[in-house]
C-alpha positions as CSV (number, residue, x, y, z in Angstrom):
1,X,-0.4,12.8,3.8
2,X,-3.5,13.4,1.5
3,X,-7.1,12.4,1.4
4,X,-5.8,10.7,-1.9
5,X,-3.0,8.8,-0.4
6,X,-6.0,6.9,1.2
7,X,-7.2,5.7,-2.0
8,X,-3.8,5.6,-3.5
9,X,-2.6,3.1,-0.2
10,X,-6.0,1.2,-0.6
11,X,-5.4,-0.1,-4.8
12,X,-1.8,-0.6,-3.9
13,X,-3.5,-3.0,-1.1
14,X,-5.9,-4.9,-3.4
15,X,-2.6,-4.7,-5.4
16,X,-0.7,-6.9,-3.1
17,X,-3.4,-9.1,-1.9
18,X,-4.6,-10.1,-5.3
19,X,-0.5,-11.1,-6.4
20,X,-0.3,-12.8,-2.7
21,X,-3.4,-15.0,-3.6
22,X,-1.8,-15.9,-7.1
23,X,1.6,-16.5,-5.6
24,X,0.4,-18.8,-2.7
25,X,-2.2,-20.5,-5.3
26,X,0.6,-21.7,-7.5
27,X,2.8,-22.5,-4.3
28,X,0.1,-25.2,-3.5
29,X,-0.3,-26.1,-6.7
30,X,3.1,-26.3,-8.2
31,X,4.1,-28.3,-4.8
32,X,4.5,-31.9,-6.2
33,X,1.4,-32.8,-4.3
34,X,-0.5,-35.7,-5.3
35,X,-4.0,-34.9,-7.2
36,X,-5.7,-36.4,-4.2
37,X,-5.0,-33.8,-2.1
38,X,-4.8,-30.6,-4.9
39,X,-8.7,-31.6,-6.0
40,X,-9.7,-28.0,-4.4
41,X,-7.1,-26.3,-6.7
42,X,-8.0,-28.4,-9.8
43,X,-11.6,-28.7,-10.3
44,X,-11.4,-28.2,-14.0
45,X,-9.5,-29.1,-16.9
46,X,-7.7,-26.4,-19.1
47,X,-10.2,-25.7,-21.6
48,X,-13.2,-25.3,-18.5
49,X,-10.2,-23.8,-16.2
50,X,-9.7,-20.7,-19.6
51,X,-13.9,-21.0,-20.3
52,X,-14.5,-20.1,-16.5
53,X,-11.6,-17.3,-16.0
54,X,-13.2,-15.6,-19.2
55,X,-16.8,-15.9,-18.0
56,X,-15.9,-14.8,-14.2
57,X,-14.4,-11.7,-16.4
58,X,-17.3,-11.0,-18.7
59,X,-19.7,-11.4,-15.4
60,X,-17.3,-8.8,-13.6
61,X,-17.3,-6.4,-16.5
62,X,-21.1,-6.5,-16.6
63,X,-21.4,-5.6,-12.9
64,X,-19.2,-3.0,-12.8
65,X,-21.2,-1.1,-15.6
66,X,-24.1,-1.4,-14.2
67,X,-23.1,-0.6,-10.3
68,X,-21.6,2.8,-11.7
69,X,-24.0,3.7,-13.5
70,X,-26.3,3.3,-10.5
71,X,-23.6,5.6,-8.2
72,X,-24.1,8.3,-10.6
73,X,-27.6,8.1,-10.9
74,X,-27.7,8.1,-6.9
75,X,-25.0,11.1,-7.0
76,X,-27.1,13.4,-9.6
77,X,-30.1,13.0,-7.2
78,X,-28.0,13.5,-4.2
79,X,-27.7,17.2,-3.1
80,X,-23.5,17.6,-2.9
81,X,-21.5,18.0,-0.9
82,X,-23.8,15.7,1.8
83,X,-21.3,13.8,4.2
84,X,-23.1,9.9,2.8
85,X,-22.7,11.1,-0.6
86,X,-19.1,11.9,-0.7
87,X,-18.6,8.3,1.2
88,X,-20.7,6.6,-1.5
89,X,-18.0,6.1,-3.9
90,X,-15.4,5.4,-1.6
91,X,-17.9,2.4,-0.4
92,X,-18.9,1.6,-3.6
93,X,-14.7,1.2,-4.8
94,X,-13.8,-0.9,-1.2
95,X,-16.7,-3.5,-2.4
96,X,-15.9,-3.3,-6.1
97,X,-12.1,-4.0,-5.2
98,X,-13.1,-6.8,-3.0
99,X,-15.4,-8.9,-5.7
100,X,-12.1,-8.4,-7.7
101,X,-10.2,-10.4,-5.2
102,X,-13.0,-12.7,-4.6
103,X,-13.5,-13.2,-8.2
104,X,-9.6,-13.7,-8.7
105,X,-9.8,-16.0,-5.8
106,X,-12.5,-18.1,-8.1
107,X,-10.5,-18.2,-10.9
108,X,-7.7,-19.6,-8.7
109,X,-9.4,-22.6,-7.4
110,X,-11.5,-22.8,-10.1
111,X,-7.8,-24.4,-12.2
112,X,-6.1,-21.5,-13.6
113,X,-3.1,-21.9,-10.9
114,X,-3.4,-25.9,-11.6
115,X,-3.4,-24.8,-15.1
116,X,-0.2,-22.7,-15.3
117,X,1.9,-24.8,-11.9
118,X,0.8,-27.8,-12.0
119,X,0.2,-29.0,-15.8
120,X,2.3,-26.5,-17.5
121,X,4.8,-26.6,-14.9
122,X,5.7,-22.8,-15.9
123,X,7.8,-22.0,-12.5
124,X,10.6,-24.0,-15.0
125,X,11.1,-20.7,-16.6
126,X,12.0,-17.3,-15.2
127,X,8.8,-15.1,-14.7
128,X,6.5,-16.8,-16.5
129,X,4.3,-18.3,-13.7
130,X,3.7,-15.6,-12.0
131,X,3.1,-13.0,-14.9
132,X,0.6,-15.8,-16.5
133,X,-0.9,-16.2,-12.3
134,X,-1.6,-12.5,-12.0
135,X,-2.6,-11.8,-15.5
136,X,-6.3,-12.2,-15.1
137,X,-6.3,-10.0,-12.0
138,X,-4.3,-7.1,-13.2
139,X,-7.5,-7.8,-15.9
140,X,-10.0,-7.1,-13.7
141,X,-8.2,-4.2,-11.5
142,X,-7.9,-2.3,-14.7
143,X,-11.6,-3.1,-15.6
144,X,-13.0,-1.7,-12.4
145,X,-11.3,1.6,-13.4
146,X,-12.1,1.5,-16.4
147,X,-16.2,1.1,-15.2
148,X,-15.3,3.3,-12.3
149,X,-14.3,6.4,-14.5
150,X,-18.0,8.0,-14.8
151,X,-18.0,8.2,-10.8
152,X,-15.1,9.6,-10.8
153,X,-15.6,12.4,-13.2
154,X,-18.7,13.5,-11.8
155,X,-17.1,13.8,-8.6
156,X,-14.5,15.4,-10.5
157,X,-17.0,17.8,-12.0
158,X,-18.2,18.9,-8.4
159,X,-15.0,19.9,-7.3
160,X,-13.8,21.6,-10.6
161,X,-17.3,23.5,-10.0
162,X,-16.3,24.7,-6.1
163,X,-12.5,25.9,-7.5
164,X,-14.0,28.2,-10.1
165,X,-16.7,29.7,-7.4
166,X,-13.9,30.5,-5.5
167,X,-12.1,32.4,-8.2
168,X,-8.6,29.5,-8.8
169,X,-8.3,28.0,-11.9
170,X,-8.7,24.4,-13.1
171,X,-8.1,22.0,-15.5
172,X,-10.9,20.1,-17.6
173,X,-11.9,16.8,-16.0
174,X,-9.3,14.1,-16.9
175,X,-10.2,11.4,-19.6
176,X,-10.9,8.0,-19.2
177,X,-7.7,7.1,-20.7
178,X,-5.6,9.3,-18.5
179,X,-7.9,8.5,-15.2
180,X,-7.0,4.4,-16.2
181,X,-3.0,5.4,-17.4
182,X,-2.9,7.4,-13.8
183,X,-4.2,4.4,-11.1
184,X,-2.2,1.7,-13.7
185,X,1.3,4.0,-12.8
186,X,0.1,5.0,-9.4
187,X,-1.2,1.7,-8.0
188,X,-0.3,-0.9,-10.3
189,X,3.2,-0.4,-11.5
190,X,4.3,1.3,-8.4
191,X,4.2,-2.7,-6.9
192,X,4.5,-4.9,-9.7
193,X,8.2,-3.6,-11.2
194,X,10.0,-3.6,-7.9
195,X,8.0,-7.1,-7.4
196,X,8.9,-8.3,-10.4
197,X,12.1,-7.8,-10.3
198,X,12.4,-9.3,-6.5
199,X,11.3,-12.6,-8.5
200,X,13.0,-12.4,-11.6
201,X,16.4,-12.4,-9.1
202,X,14.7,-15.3,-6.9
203,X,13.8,-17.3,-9.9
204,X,17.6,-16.7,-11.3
205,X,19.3,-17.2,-8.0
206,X,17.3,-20.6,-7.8
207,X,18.3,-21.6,-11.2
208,X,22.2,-20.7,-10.9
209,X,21.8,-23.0,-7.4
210,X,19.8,-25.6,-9.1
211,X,22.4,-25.7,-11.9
212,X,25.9,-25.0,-10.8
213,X,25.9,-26.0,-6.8
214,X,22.7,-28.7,-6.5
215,X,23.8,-29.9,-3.1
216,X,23.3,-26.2,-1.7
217,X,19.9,-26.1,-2.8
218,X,18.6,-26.2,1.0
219,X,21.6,-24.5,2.2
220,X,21.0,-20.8,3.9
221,X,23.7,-18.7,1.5
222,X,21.2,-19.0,-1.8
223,X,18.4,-17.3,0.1
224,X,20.8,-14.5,1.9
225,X,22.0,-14.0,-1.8
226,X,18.2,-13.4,-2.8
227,X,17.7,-11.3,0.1
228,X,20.4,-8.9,-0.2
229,X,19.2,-8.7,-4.0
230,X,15.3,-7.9,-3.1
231,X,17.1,-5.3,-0.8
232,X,19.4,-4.0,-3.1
233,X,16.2,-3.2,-5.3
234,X,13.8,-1.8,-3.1
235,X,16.5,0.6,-2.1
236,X,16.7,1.5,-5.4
237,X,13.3,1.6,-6.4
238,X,12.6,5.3,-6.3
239,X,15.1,5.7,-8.8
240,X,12.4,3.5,-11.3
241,X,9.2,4.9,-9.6
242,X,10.1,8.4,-10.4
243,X,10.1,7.3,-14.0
244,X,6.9,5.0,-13.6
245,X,4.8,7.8,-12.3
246,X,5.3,11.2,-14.5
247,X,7.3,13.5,-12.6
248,X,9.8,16.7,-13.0
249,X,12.3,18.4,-11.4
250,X,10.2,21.2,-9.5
251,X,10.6,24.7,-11.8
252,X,13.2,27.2,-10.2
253,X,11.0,29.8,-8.2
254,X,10.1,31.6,-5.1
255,X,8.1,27.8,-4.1
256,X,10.9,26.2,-4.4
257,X,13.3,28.4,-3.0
258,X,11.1,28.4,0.4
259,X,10.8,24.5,-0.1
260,X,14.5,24.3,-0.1
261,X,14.8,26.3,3.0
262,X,12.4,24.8,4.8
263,X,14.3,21.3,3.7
264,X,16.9,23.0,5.1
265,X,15.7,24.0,8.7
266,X,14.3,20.3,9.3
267,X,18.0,19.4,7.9
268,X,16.2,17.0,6.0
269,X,18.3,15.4,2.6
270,X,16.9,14.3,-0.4
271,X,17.8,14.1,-4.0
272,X,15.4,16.2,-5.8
273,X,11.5,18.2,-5.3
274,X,9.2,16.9,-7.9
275,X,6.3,18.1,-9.8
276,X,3.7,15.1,-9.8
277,X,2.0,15.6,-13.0
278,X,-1.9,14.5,-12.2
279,X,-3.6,16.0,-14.6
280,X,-4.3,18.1,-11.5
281,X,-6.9,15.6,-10.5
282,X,-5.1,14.6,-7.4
283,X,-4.2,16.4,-4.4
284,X,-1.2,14.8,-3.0
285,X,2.6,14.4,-1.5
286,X,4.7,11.6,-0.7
287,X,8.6,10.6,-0.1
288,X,10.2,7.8,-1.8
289,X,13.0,6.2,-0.6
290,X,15.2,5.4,2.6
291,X,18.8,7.0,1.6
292,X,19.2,10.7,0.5
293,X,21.0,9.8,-3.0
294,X,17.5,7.7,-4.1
295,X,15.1,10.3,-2.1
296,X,12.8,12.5,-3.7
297,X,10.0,14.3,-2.6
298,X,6.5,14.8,-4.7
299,X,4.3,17.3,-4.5
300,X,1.5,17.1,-6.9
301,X,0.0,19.6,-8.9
302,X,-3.2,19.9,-7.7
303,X,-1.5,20.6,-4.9
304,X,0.7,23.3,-5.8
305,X,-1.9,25.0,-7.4
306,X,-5.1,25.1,-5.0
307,X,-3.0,25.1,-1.5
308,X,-1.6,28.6,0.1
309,X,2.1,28.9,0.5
310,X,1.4,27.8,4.3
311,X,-0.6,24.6,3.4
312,X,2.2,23.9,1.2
313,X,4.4,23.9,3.9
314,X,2.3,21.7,6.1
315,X,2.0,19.2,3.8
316,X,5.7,19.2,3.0
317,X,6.6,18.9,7.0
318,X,4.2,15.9,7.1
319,X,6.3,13.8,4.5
320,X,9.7,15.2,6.0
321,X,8.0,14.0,9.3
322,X,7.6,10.3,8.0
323,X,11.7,10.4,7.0
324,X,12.8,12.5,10.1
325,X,11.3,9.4,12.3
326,X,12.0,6.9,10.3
327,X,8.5,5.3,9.5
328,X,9.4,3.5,6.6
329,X,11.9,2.0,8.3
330,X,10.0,0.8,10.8
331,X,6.9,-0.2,9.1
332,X,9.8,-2.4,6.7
333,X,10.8,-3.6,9.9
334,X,7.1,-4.5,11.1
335,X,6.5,-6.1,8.0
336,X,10.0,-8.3,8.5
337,X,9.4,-8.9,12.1
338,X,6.0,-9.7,12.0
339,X,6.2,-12.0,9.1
340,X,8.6,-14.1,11.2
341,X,6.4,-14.2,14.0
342,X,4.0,-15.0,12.5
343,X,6.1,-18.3,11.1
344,X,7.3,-18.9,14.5
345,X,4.1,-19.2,15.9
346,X,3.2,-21.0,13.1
347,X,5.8,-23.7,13.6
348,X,5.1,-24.1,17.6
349,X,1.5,-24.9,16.9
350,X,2.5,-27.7,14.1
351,X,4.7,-28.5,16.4
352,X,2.3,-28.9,19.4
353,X,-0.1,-30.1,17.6
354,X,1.6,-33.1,15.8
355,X,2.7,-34.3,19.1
356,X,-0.7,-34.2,20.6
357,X,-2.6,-35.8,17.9
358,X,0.7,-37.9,16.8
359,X,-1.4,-41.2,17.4
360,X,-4.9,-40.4,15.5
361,X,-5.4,-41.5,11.8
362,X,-7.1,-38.2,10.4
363,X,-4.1,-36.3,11.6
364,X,-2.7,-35.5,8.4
365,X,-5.6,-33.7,7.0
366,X,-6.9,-32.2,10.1
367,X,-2.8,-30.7,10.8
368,X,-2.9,-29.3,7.5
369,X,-6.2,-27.3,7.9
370,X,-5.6,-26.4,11.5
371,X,-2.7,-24.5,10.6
372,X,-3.8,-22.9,7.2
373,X,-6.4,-21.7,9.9
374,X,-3.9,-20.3,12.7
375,X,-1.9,-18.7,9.4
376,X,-4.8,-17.2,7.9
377,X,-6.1,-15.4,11.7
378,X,-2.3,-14.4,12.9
379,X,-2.2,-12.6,9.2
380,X,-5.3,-11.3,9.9
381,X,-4.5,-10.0,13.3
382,X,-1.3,-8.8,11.9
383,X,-2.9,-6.7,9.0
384,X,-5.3,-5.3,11.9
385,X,-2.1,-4.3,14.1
386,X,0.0,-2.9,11.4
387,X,-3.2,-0.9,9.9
388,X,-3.3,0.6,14.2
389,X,0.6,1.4,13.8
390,X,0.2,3.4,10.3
391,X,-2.2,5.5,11.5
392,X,-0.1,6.2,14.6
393,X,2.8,7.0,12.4
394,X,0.3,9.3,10.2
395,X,-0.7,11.5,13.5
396,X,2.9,11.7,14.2
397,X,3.8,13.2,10.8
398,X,0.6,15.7,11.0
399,X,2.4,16.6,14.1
400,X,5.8,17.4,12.8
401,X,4.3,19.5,10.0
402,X,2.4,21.2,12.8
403,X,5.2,21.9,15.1
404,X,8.1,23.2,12.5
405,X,5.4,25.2,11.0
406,X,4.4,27.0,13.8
407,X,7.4,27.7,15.2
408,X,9.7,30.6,14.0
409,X,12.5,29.9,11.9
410,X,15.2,29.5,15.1
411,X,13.2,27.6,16.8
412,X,12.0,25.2,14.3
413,X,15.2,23.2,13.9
414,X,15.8,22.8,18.3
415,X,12.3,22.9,19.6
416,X,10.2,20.0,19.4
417,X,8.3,19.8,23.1
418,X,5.4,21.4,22.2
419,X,2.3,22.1,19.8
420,X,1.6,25.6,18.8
421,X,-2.0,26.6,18.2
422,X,-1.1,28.4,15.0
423,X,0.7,25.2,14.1
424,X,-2.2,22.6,14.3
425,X,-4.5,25.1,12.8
426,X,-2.7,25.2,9.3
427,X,-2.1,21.8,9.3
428,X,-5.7,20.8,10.1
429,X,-6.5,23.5,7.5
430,X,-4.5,21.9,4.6
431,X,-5.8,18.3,5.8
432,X,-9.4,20.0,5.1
433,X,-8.6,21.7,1.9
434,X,-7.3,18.9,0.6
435,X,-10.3,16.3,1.4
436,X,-12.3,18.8,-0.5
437,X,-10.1,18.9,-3.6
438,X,-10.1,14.7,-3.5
439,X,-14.0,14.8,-3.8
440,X,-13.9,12.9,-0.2
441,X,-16.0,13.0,2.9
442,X,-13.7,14.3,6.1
443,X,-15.5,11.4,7.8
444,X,-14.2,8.5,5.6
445,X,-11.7,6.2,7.2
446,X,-9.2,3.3,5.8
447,X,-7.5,0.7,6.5
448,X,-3.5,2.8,7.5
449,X,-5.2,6.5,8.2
450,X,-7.8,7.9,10.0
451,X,-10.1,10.2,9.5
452,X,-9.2,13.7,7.8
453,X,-11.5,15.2,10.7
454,X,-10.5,13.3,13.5
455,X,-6.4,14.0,12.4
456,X,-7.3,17.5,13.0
457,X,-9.1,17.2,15.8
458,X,-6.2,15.2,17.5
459,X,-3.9,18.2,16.1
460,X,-6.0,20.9,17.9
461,X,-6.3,18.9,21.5
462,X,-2.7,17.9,21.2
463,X,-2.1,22.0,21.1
464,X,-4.6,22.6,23.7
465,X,-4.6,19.5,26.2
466,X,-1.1,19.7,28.4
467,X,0.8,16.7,28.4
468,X,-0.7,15.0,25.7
469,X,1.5,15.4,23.3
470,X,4.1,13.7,25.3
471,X,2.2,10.6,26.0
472,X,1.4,10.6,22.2
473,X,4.9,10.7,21.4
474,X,5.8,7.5,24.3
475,X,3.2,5.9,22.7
476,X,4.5,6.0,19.6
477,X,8.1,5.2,21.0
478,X,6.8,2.1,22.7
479,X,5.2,0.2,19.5
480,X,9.0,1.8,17.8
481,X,10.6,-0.9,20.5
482,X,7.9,-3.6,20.3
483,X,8.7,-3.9,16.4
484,X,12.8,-3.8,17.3
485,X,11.7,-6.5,19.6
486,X,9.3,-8.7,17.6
487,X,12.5,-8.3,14.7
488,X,15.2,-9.1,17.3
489,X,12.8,-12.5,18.9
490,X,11.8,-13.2,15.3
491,X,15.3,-13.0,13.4
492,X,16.9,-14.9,16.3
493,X,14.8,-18.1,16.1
494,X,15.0,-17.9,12.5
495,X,18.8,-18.2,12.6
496,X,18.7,-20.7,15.3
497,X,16.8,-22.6,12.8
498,X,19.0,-22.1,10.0
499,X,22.5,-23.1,12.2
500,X,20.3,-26.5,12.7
501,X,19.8,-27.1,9.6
């Protein structure tokens, strides 16, 4: 919902890129391949593979100081709150986050996967490869906040200063230690325990295979037995997250009270309305998890505490927007479907390929970096494609929030053809008030959300403009049944495959 859930989705990214490059890495390297053909992942020895993963940290560290201390420097001479100041930071994080990835990426080739996979052997044990892999990453993340932190309070600083002129109160800035604590719960732990735990059951499931039925080892039972466990937990994970991020039951009181009923009118079902603790550093919302027992719904305090009753609302129809149609289902499902397109296509261009080029000598090498290749720009595409549905599921959430908030109370629960004027202008309101509480330019963009100013400027032509909320919404129902479809093609050549085998 929030300006922050921008950055928030933006580490989490980095996040799963960086364990997806460490994970692949010790794939190749951990294959049984031949050195010949692992010389790119082995270009040093142990001791040079541990000297260049500490240098490549120390170089990093240096960087990073020195970069924000420059941001500040720019930002005290820069007259706030000036639209390219307010993106500075934001630009400054996107390419600090990606020389963490390449820098990772260096460490990677440069024998640290070779190290741990292939020498060490460490997949042998449960865990330990892939803690030991992404170690020297999750080193760097939590050294770019750590560097980051004087950026951050100043901007910190300059919205503190534009809550007192107008009278609210505020907190002091946050420390460094609670800034670093906050993003290492928020945008570390929130992937790496669920994650963890998909691949401490994968590791044990291919053990217990290994050990007790050998000749099943390529069978398709042991991997529905470690999919139904990574499913078991990710349904379950909210029950963990609400523990990794520090939340509380939300305090009896007329807030609550009108939460509850307005929970009540959208007849949407959850476990519990939480108090994000922040530090009230962050304005923000979310919903966690797919089944009423294991859903809750955050607010955070910043939020509570800067937003009118109204806002609050709007904010809170937003998330109940993302469960009332099902987006996290569906982006699960775009994840699922599209991975195994993805593979599909994959396959049919090996395929293809091997019998075109069956004959020629090179084939072997030229195959293998033809469809790394194809992999590497149908990923790409698909990243670019799943980034375009987010943001359509985003515009349809503001537009819940807009429609049960400004309808009356009757109407709110049967009446969902149109877009009240009232309604887009509080929620385009609280999208504003909360970009300014962030510290963010309403002109900054990501990956999964638009614009702040351009989501309420959809909001207020959707409420104006006849008709177009109803193509918005066929839109929206049309890449709904293109992801059924991609799961339904997807799933059935994977099964065909699997009855083959």
């Amino acid at each position: 919902m929030s300006a922050q859930k921008h950055e928030g989705s933006k580490v989490q990214i980095t996040i799963i890129l960086g364990i997806f490059l460490a994970l692949l890495a010790g794939e190749l390297a951990g294959g049984g391949r031949d050195d010949e053909q692992l010389r790119w992942l082995s270009y040093l020895n142990g001791p040079q593979a541990a000297a260049l993963m500490a240098g490549v940290i120390f170089l990093m560290w240096s960087l990073m100081r020195v970069v924000s201390g420059r941001v500040v420097a720019k930002l005290k001479g820069t007259e706030l709150p000036q639209p390219a100041a307010l993106r500075l930071p934001g630009r400054v994080d996107f390419l600090m986050r990606m020389a963490v990835l390449g820098a990772f990426a260096v460490q990677l080739v440069g024998g640290w996967a070779h190290l741990i996979c292939g020498r060490w052997r460490l997949q042998r044990f449960v865990l330990a490869d892939e803690i030991l892999l992404i170690l020297p990453f999750l080193v760097l993340v939590i050294m770019q906040w750590y560097c980051f932190y004087p950026v951050n309070r100043y901007m910190r600083e300059y919205v503190i200063t534009g809550q007192l002129a107008e009278g609210l109160s505020a907190r002091p800035v946050w420390r460094r230690s609670q800034y670093v604590s906050f993003h290492v719960r928020g945008g570390m732990l929130i992937i790496l325990v669920p994650l963890l735990l998909m691949l401490t059951w994968k590791d044990l499931v291919d053990w217990a295979v290994g050990r007790w039925f050998p000749a099943s080892a390529s069978a398709w039972w042991p991997w529905v037995i470690t999919a139904a466990g990574a499913g078991a937990i990710f349904i379950l994970a909210p029950l963990l997250l609400r523990l990794i991020w520090l939340t509380r039951t939300l305090p009896s009181g007329p807030l609550r009270v009108r939460l509850e009923a307005f929970c009540e009118r959208m007849r949407l079902k959850y476990r519990d309305i939480l108090l994000w603790d922040t530090y009230s550093a962050v304005a923000n919302a979310a919903v966690m998890g797919l089944w009423r027992p294991v859903r809750y719904v955050l607010l955070s305090d910043a939020l509570i505490e800067n937003l009118s009753d109204e806002q609050i609302e709007a904010v809170f129809g937003h998330e109940a927007g993302h469960v009332r149609h099902h987006h996290i289902v569906f982006l699960v499902l775009f994840v699922l479907g599209g991975g195994l397109i993805v593979m599909l296509l994959t396959e049919l261009l090996a395929l293809a390929l091997s019998a075109f080029f069956n004959e020629h000598e090179l084939w072997g090498t030229v195959e293998e970096w033809l469809v790394y290749g194809w992999s590497l720009g149908l990923l790409a595409g698909w990243m670019l494609v799943f980034g375009w549905v987010s943001r359509r599921f985003e515009r349809q959430a503001d537009v819940h929030a807009a429609q049960v908030i400004g309808l009356g109370e009757e109407e709110a629960s049967v009446r969902a053809g149109r877009l009240s004027a009232r309604g887009a202008r509080i929620m385009g309101s609280a999208l504003l008030r909360i970009a300014v509480l962030n510290g963010i330019s309403t002109e900054a963009r990501s990956w999964r959300h638009s614009s702040i100013a351009s989501r309420a400027e959809f909001l207020r032509q959707l409420a104006e403009q006849k008709g177009a909320l109803a193509r918005f919404m066929r839109l929206v129902l049309v890449t709904k049944i293109m992801i059924l479809a991609a799961v339904a093609v997807g799933g059935g050549f994977l099964l065909v495959g699997l009855l083959a085998d």
